[in-house]
C-alpha positions as CSV (number, residue, x, y, z in Angstrom):
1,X,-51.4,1.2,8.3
2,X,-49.5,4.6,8.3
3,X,-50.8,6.3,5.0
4,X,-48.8,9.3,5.4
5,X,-45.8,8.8,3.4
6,X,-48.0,8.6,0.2
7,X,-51.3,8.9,-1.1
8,X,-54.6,6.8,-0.1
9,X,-55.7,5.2,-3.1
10,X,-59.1,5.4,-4.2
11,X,-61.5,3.5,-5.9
12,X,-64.6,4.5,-7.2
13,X,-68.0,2.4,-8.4
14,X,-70.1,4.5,-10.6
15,X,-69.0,7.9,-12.4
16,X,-69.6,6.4,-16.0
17,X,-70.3,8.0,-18.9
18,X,-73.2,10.6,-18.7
19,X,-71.9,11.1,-15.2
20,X,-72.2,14.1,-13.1
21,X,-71.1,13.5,-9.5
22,X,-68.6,10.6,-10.6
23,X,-65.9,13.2,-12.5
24,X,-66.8,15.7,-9.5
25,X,-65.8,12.9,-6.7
26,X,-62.6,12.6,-8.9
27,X,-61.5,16.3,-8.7
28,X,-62.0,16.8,-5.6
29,X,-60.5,13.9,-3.8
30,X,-57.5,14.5,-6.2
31,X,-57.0,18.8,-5.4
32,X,-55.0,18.3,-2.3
33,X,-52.5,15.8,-3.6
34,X,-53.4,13.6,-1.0
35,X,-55.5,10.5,-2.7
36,X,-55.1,8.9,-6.2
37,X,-58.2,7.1,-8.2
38,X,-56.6,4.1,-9.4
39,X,-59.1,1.4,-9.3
40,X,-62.8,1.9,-10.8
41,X,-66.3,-0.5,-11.5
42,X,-67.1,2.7,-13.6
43,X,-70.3,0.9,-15.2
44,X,-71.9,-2.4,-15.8
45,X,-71.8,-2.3,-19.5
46,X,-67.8,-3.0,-20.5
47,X,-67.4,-0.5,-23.2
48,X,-68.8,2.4,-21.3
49,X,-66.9,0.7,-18.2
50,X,-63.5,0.7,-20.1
51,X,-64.2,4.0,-22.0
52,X,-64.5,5.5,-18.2
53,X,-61.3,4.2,-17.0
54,X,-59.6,5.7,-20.1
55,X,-61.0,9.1,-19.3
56,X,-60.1,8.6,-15.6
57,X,-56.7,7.3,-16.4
58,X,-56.9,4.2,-14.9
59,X,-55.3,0.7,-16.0
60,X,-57.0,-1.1,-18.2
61,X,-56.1,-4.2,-15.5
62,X,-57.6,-2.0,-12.3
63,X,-60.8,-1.2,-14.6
64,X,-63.7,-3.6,-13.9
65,X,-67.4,-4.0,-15.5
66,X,-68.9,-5.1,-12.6
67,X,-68.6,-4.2,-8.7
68,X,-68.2,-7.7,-7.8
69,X,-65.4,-8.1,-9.6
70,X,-64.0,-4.9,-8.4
71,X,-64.0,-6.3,-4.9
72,X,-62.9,-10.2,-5.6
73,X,-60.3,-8.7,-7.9
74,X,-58.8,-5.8,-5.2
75,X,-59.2,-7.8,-1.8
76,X,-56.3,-9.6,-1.4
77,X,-53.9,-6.8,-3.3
78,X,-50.7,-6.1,-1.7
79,X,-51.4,-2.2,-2.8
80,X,-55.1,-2.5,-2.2
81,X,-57.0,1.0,-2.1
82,X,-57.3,2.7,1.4
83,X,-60.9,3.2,0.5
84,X,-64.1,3.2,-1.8
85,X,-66.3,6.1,-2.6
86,X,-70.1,4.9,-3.9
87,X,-70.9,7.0,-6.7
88,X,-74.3,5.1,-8.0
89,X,-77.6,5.4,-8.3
90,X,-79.5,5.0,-4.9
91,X,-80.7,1.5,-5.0
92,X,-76.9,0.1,-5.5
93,X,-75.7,2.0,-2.4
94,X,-76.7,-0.9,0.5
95,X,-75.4,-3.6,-1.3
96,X,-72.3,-2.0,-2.4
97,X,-71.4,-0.6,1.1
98,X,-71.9,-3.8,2.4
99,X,-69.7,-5.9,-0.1
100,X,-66.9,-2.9,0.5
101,X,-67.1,-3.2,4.4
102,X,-67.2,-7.0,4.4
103,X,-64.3,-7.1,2.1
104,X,-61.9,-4.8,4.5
105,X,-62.5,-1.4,3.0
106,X,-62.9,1.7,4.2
107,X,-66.4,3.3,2.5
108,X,-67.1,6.9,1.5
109,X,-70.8,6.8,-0.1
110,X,-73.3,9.2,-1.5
111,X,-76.0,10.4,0.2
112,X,-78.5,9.0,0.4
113,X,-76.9,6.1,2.2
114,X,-79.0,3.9,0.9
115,X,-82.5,3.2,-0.7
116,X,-84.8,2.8,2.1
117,X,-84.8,4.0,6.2
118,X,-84.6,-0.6,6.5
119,X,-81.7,-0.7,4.4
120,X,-79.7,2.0,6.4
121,X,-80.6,0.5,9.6
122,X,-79.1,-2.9,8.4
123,X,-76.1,-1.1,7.6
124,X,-75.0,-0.2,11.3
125,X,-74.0,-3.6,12.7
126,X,-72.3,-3.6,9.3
127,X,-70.2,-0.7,9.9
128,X,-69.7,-1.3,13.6
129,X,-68.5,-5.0,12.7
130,X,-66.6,-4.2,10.6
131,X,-64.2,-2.0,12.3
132,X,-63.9,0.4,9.2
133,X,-64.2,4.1,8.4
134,X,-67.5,4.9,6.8
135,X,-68.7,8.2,5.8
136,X,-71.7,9.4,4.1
137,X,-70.8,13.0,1.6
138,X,-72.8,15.9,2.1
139,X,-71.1,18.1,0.1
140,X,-72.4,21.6,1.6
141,X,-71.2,21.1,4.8
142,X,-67.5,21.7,2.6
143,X,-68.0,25.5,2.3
144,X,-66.2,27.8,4.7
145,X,-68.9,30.1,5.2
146,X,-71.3,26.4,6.4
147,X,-68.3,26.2,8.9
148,X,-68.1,29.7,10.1
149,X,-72.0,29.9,10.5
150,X,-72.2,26.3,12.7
151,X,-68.8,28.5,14.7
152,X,-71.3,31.5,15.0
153,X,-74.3,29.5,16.1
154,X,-72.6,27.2,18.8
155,X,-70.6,30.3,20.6
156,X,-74.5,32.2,21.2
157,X,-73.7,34.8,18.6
158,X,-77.3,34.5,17.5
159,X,-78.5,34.5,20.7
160,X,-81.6,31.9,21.3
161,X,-82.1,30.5,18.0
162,X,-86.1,30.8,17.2
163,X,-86.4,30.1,13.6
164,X,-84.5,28.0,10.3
165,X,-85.4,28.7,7.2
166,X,-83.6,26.4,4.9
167,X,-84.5,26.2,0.8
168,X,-83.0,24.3,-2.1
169,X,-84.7,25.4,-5.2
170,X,-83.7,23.5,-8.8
171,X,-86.0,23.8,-12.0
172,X,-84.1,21.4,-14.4
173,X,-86.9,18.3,-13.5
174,X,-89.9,21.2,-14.7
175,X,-90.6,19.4,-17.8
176,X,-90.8,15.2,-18.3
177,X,-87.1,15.1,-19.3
178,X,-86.9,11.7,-17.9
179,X,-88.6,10.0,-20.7
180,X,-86.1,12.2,-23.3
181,X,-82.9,10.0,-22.6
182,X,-81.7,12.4,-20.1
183,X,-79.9,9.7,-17.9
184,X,-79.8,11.9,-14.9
185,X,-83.5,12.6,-14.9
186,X,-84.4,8.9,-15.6
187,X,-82.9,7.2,-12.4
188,X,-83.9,10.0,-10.2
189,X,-87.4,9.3,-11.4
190,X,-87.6,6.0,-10.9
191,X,-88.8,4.3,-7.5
192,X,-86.9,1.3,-8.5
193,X,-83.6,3.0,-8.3
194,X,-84.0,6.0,-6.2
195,X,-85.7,4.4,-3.6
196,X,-89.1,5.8,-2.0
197,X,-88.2,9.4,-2.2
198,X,-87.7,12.0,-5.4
199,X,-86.9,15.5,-4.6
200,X,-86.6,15.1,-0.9
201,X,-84.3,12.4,-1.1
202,X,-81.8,14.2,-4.1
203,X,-82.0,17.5,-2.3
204,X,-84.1,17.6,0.4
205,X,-82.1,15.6,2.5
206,X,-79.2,17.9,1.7
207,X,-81.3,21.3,3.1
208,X,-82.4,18.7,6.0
209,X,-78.5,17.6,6.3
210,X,-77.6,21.6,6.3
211,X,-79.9,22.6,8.8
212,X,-79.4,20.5,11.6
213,X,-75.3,20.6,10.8
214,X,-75.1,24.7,11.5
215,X,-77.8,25.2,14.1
216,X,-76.2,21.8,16.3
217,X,-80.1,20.9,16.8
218,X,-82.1,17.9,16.2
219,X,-85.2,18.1,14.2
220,X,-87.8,16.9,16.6
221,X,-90.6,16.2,14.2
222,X,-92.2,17.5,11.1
223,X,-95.6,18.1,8.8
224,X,-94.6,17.5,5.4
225,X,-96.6,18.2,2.1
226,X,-95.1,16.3,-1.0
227,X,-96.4,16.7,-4.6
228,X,-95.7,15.6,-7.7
229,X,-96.1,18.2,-10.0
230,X,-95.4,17.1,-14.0
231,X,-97.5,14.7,-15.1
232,X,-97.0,11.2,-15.1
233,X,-93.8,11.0,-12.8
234,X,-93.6,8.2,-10.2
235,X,-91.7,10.2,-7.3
236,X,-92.3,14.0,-5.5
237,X,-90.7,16.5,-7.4
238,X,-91.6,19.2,-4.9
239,X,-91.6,19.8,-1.0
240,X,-92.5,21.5,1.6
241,X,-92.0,20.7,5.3
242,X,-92.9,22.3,8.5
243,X,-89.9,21.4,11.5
244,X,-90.0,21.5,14.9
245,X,-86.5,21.6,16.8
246,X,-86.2,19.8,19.8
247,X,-84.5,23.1,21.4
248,X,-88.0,25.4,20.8
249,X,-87.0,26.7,17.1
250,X,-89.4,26.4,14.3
251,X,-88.5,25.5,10.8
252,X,-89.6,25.5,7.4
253,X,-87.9,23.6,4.5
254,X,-88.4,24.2,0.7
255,X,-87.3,21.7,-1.5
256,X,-88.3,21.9,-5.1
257,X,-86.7,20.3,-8.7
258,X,-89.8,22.2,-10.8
259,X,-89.0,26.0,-9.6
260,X,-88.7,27.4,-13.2
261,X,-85.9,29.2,-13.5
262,X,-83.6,28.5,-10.3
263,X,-80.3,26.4,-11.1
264,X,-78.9,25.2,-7.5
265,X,-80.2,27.4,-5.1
266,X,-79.2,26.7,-1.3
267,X,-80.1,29.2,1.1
268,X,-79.7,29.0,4.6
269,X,-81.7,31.6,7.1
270,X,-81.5,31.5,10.5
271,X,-83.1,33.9,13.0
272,X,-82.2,34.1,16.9
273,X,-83.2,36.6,19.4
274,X,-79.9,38.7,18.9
275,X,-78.8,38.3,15.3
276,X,-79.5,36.3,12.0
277,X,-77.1,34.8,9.3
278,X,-78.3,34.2,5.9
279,X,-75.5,32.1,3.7
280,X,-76.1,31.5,-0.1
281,X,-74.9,28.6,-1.6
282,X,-74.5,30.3,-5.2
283,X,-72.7,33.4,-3.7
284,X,-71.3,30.9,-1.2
285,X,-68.2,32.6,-0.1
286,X,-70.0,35.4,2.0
287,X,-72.2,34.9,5.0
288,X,-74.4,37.5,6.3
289,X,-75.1,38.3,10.2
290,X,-78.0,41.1,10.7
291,X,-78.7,42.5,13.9
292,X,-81.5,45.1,15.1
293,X,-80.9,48.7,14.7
294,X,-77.0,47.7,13.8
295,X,-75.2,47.8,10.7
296,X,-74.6,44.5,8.9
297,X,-72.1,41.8,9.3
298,X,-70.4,40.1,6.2
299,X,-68.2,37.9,6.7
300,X,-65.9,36.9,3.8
301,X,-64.1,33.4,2.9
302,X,-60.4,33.2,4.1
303,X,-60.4,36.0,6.1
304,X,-58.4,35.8,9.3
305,X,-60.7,36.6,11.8
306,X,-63.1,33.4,11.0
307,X,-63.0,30.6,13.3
308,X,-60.2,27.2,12.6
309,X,-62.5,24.9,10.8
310,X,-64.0,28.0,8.6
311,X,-60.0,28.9,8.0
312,X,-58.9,25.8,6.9
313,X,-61.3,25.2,4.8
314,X,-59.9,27.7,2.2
315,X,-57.1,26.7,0.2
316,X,-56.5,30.7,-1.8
317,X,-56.2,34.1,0.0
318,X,-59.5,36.2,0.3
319,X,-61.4,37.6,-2.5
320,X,-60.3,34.4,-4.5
321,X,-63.8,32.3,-5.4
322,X,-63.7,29.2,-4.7
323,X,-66.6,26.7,-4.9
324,X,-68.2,23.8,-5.1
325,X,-64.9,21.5,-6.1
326,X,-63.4,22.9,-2.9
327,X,-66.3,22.0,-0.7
328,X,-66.3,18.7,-2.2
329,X,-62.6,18.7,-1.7
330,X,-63.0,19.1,2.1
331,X,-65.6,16.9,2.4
332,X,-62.3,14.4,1.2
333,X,-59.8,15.7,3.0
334,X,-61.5,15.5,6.7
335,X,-62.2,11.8,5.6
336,X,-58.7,11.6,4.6
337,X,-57.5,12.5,8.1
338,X,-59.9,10.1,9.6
339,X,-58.3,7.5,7.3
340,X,-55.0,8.7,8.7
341,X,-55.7,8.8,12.2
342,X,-55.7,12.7,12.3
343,X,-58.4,14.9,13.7
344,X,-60.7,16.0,10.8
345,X,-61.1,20.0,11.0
346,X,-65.2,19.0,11.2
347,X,-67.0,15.3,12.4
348,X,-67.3,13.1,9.0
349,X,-70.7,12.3,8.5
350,X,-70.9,8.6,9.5
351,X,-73.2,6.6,10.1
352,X,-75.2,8.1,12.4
353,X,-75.9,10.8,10.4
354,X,-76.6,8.5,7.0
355,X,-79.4,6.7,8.7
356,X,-80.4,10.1,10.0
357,X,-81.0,11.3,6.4
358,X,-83.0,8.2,6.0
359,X,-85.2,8.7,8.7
360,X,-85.8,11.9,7.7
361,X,-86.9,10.5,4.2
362,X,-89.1,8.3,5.6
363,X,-91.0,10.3,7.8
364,X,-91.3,13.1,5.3
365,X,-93.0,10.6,3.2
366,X,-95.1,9.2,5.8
367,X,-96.2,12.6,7.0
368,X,-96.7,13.4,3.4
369,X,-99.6,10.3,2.9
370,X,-100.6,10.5,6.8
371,X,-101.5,14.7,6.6
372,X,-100.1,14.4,10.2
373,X,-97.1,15.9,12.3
374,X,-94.8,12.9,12.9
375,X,-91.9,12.7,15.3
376,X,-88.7,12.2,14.1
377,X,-87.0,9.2,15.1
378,X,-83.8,9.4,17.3
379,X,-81.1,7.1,15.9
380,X,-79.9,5.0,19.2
381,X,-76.0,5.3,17.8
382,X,-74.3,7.7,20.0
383,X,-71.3,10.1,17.7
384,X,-70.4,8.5,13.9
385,X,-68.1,5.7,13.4
């Protein structure tokens, strides 16, 4: 179908009330102009279901309370949605994707794709069969300065890369808030819904994600020390992990959701035998290159001498902050091209890369019980689909 003369309609399952990352998927796939939310499964209970549709501006007729219903009602729609973005709590994402991909539609879910390293594996004869876009949203990998430092590292501006340090510090899980009402705590925190992983699956897997994204190596295996740090909770609230690359660098990863203090601190290091870059995600429109003896590099958001993808992925002229929306917002639009049959300014993270995430999971927990270095499995899928 040629999409281009109008928007790609969206729907969305998830994003309720008490939602954080349902209104942000909603503003971002909506800043270019070039998709429309019109169809929503906002939340199982009707009235919070119907209250989210009126906030989203949906018709009452195109807002469902269940998922299923969503998909029975949509499927056979002469203006169907192009696609559906998964906005729920991990343990719905398999199921969902699955009922979306066997019903016709395209998929954009969050990560983690889905519960457990099984589920995701089940999901890629899904996705294959199915002959549909799929795409699993890392939002980071939105920022220009992500894209100009992946530019830097795959021309040898760094020269031999030896060493990633990659950290994503939060503090807002430092006290039991889980057991206070807080809705976002409470899923996180519970195995039944966020599957086998806590921190390292809501952030971890992002620095993980990050990592291996800008350097363009594979994590070859990994030592991984996972604790549980306030009293009571069921999942890891804090990680660290030792990585090998399969190149020869060495890695360390610091994920943590009990750093008192921090907010959403992303920080990306990496060292190589001719330079380093060092990108912030809370100053994220400035990357830093360091070289001996030499005066510092800083490279600045939507400057001209960046490379294409780092370009395009600013929308206002230099010195103009933009943030997390607009990374987000990219993360949409290359899917949107993909949709479109254009060439997305970066690859969508596909399928490939969602059971990736998994794996990693998995084997961080497994190193975690086992005290042991464990290799990181390869996925057998060669490129996303």
């Amino acid at each position: 179908m040629n999409h281009t003369k109008r928007k790609l309609r969206m729907a969305m399952a998830g994003g309720g009330p008490g939602s954080f990352i349902g209104p942000v998927h909603a503003m971002a796939a909506a800043l270019d102009g070039r998709i429309e939310l019109i169809v929503g499964a906002f939340s199982s209970d009707p009235e919070k279901a119907a209250e989210a549709g009126r906030s989203y501006g949906i018709l009452p007729e195109r807002s469902y309370s269940s998922f299923a219903e969503m998909i029975a009602a949509e499927r056979d729609r002469a203006d169907r949605v192009d696609f559906v973005t998964i906005a729920t709590p991990n343990h719905l994402h398999y199921a969902m994707t699955r009922d979306a991909l066997e019903a016709g539609f395209n998929v954009l879910c969050d990560k983690p794709a889905t519960a457990t390293l099984e589920e995701a594996d089940a999901l890629v004869p899904l996705v294959r069969g199915a002959d549909r876009h799929y795409a699993v949203s890392h939002t980071y990998l939105g920022y220009p300065m992500v894209r100009q430092a992946r530019a830097l590292c795959r021309e040898g501006a760094l020269g031999t890369i030896r060493k990633v340090v990659v950290e994503y510090q939060q503090g807002w899980l430092g006290r039991a808030i889980e057991h206070d009402g807080n809705k976002q705590a409470s899923w996180r925190a519970d195995p039944a819904q966020a599957g086998i992983g806590g921190c390292v699956a809501d952030i971890g897997v992002h620095a993980f994600n990050l990592a291996e994204f800008v350097v363009g190596d594979r994590i070859e295996s990994l030592i991984a020390d996972l604790g549980t740090m306030v009293d009571a909770r069921l999942l890891d609230d804090d990680c660290n992990i030792l990585m090998r690359f399969e190149k020869g660098a060495r890695g360390v990863l610091v994920a943590s959701q009990i750093a008192t203090g921090a907010m959403n601190a992303l920080r990306l290091r990496i060292y190589g035998s001719a330079a380093s870059l060092d990108w912030d995600q809370e100053q994220p429109n400035r990357l830093f290159v360091r070289r001996a003896d030499q005066p510092d590099l800083i490279y600045h958001a939507a400057s001209e001498y960046l490379a294409p993808a780092a370009r395009a992925a600013s929308r206002l002229p230099t010195g103009h902050p933009e943030g997390f929306i607009e990374a987000f917002a990219n993360v949409y639009r290359d899917f949107a091209d993909q949709l479109i049959g254009s060439e997305p300014a970066v690859p969508v993270q596909g399928i490939s890369e969602a059971v990736r995430g998994m794996a990693f999971i998995a084997t961080a927990v497994e190193s975690s019980q086992t005290r042991q270095w464990l290799a990181l499995p390869r996925s057998p899928i060669d490129g996303n689909v």
